[in-house]
N, C-alpha and C positions, 0 to 999 in steps of 0.2 A: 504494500500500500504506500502511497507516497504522492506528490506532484508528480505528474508526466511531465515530461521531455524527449525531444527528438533531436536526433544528432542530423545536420545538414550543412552543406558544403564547410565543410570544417569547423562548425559551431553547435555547441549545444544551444535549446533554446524552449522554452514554454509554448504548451497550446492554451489557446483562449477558451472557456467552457461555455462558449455562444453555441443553442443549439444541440447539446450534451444530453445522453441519459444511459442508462445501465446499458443499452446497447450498445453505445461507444468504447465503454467501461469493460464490458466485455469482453470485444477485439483486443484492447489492452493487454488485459491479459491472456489471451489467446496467445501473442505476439510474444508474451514472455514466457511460453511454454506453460500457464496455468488452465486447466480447465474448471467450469462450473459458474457457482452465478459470480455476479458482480455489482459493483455498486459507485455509483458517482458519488463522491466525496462533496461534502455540505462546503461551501465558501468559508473560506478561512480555517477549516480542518489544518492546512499547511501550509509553510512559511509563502509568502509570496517570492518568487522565481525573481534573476536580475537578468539583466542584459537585455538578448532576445527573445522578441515573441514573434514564434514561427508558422506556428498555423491557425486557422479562425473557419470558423464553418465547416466542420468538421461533420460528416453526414453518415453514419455506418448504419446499416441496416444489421447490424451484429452477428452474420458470417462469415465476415474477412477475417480472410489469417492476419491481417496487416493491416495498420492506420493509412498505411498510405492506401489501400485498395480501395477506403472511401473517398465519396468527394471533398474535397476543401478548397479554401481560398488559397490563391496563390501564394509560394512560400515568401513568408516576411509581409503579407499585407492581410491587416486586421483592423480590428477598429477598437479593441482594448486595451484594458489596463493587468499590470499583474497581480490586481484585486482580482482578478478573473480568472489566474489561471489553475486550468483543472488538474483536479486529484481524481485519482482511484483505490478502491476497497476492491482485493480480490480475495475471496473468500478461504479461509483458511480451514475452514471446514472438511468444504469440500472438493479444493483444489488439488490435483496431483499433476506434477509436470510430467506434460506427454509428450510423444517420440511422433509430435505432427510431420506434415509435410516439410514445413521449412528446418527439417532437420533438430538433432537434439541441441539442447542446451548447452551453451560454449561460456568458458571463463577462462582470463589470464589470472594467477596466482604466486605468488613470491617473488612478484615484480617489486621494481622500487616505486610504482605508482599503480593505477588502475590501467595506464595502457600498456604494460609491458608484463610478461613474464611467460609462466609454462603454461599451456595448451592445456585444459582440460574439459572435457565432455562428459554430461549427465545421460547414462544409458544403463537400464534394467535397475533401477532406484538408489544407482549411484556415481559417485564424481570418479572418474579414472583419469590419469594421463596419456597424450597422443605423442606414441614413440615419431622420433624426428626421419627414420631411414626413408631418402626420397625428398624428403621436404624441401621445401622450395619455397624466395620469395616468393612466387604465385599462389602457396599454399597461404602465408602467410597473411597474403592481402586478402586472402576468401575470409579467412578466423576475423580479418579487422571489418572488413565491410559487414558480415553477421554483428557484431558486437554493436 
């Protein structure tokens, strides 16, 4: 659970909750490998976001594996404040992270930051690491463009 954010052309950045409802919330966490219900986060549940805000009219009909699969406003044009931007509640209930289409769950780990470190992937209800034999920057940039 937390504010949403989207990583785009090299920036993080807040979506506006113009438009919003557990259907959006959903895809959310669809997107983070959670399944089950979900819920839009009440205004000011969390800290308001800095910088940018990156998407506004955000439209899912809560099938998309992905935010981007819904419509929205062009990226960086909105009409909000970061009084606006939206949270989600993914249910802890009765979420279990699944092995979707867009592949399992990826994390770097014993980096010196969140962008760096070992490769690991959540499959059959645990975190393992991805031996390097073969590996390639091209592996590398597939791991960062998932993230």
């Amino acid at each position: 659970e937390g504010r949403v954010e989207v990583y785009h052309d090299g920036k993080w950045g807040t979506i506006c909750d113009d438009q919003w409802d557990d259907r959006d919330a959903e895809v959310v966490c669809r997107q983070l490998g959670l399944s089950g219900p979900a819920a839009l986060a009440s205004e000011g549940d969390y800290a308001a976001g800095q910088g940018f805000i990156l998407l506004d009219d955000v439209a899912c009909v809560g099938t998309e594996l992905s935010l981007l699969d819904c419509p929205h406003s062009n990226w960086g044009q909105h009409d909000c404040s970061h009084a606006e931007d939206v949270g989600v509640h993914c249910s802890p209930e009765s979420n279990t992270v699944t092995d979707g289409s867009l592949g399992p769950p990826v994390r770097l780990v014993d980096g010196e930051s969140t962008k760096e470190g070992r490769v690991e992937v959540f499959v059959n209800g645990q975190w393992g690491s991805v031996c390097d034999d073969g590996w390639t920057d091209r592996d590398a940039a597939v791991v960062c463009r998932q993230l």
